[in-house]
N, C-alpha and C positions, 0 to 999 in steps of 0.2 A: 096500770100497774107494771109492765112489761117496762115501758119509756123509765119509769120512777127506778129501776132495778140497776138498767141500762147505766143512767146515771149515776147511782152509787159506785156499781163496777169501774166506769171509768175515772170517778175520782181519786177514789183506792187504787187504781193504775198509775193513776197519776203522780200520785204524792210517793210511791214506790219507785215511780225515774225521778223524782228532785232529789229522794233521797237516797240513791244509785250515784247519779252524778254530781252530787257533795260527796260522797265516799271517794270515789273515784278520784274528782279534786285533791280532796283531803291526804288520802296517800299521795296522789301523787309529788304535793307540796312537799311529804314527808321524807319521799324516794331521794328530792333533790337536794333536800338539807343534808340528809345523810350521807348523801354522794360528795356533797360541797367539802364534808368534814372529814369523812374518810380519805377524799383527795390530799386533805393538809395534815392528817394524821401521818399516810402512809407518806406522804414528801418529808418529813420529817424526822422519820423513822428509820426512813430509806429503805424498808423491808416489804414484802407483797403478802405478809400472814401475820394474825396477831389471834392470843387463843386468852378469852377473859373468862375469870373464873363466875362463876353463876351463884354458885349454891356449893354445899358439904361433895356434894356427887355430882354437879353440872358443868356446862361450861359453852360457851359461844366462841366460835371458830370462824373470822369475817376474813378474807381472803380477796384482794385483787387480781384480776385477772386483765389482761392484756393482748389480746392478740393482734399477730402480724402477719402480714401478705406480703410475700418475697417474688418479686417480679424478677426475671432473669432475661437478659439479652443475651440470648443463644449465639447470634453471631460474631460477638465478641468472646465467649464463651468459646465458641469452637476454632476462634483464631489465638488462644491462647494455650488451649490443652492440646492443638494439633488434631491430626485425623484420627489416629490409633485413639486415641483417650476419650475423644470425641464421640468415635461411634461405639462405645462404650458405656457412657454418660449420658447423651440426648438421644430420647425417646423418641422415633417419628410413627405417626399415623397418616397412612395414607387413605384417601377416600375417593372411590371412583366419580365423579359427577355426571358423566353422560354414559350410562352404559352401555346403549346401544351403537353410541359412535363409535364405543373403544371394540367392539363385536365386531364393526361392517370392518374397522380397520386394519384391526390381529387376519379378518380374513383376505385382507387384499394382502399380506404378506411384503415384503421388505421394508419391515418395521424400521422405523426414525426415531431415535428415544426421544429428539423434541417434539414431536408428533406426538408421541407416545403419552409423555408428560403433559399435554396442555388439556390432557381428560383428565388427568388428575389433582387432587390440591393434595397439601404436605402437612400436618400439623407436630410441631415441634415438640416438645418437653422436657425438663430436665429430670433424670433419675436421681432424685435425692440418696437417697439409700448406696447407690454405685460410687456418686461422685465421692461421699463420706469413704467409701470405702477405699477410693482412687488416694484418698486425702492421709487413709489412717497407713498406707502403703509407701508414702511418700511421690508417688508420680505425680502429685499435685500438691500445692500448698493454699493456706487458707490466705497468703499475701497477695498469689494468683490471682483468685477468685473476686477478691473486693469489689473491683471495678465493674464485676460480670452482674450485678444485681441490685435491686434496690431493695429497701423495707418501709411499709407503708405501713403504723403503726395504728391498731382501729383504738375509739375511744373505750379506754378502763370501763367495767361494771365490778361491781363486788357481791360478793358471796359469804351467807350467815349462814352459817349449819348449826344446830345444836347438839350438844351429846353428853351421854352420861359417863362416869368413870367408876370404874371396877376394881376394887385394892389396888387404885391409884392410878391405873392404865384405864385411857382412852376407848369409849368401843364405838 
């Protein structure tokens, strides 16, 4: 009776992942058409928002989204805005690596900055928010900066929101 039970539970499990992974297929198939079409709608359109009416009170709101990863080459970056602007604009973190070494060293006293330096690493950054500010000032222009970075643009996904409308406004 036990074995006989066993059996049924696992068929019923079973036919529960085929029809998981049809589902699953199934959108997925679905995701890509939409994606295919929305690519050629909004190429078309030229625009990243498009808001369709639903219903008296509805409406669907699908939205492209794009994001980008802005690489900067700081040393080009710092041979054009100069020192002053420079340590203004890029970020550095420093990080001690061997701490004990930089201890027995500081105690032997008549410090060598390149001594000094080879216990340490540097890491760079650019302060977005400063340089804008550097830019909105005039000490830097955005004709400047072109060469200082690249943009690496990730692949489109799109976005369906639904919503109702309230004497005529959106909520």
């Amino acid at each position: 009776m036990e074995n006989r039970l066993a059996k049924i539970d696992i068929k019923r499990f079973e036919t529960a992942v085929k029809r998981y992974v049809k589902s699953k297929q199934d959108f997925e198939d679905e995701r890509q058409a939409f994606t295919k079409a929305a690519e050629i709608f909004f190429y078309l359109k030229g625009d990243t928002k498009h808001t369709i009416q639903t219903g008296d009170d509805t409406f669907l709101v699908v939205s492209k989204i794009q994001k980008a990863r802005i690489s900067w080459n700081i040393s080009k970056l710092r041979s054009i805005l100069g020192k002053e602007v420079s340590k203004q604009v890029i970020d550095k973190k420093y990080t001690i690596v061997n701490m004990q070494g930089l201890i027995e060293y500081l105690k032997s006293c008549g410090v060598d900055p390149k001594k000094f330096k080879s216990f340490i690493s540097v890491e760079e950054a650019v302060n977005v928010k400063e340089l804008e500010q550097m830019e909105q000032l005039g000490k830097v222009s955005e004709e400047d900066l072109k060469s200082c970075y690249s943009v690496k643009l990730q692949d489109p996904y799109y976005s369906v929101r639904s919503g109702k409308t309230m004497n005529g406004k959106a909520e």
